[in-house]
C-alpha positions as CSV (number, residue, x, y, z in Angstrom):
1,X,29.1,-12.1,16.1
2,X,30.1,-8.7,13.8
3,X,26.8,-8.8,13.1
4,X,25.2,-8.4,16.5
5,X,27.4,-5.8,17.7
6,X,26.9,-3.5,14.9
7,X,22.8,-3.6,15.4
8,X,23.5,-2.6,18.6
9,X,25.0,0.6,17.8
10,X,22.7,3.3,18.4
11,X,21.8,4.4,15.2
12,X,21.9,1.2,13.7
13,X,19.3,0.7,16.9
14,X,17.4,3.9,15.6
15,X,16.9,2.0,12.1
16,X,16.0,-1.7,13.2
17,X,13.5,-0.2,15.2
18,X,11.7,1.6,12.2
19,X,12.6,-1.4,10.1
20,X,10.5,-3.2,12.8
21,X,7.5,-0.9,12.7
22,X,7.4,-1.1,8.6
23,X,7.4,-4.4,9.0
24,X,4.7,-4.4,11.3
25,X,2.6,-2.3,9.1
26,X,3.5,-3.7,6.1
27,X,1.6,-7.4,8.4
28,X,-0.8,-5.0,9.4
29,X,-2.0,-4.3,5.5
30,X,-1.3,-7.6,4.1
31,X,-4.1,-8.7,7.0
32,X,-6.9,-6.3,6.0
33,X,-9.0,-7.5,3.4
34,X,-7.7,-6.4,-0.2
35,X,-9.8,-4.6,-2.4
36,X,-10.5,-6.6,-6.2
37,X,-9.5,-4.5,-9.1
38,X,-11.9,-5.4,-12.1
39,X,-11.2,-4.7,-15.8
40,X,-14.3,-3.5,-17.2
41,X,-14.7,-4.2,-20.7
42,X,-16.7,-3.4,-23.6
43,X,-18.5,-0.1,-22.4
44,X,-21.5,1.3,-24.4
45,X,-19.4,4.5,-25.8
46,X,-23.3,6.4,-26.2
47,X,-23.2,9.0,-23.3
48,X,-26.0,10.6,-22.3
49,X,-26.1,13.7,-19.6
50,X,-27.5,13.3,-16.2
51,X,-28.7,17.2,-16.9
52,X,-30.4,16.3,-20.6
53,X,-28.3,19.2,-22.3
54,X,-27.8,18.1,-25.6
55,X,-24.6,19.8,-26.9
């Protein structure tokens, strides 16, 4: 019952109500679709310029 009483205090009020909205965006994210990282591997090192300069 500590507990309660000391999230009611007003700043503790101020900071479960952010924690709350974090939390909600932190939902919000894990929702959206997430994006695939690839490794890409094995990459012809031979480079040649979009421009043709040959340096």
């Amino acid at each position: 019952m500590k507990e309660l009483k000391l999230d009611l205090l007003p700043g503790n009020l101020y900071a479960a109500r952010r924690k709350a909205e974090q939390q909600k965006e932190k939902e919000k994210k894990n929702r959206e679709p997430q994006k695939n990282v690839v490794k890409i591997e094995g990459v012809s090192l031979k480079v040649d310029r979009i421009d043709g300069d040959k340096r």
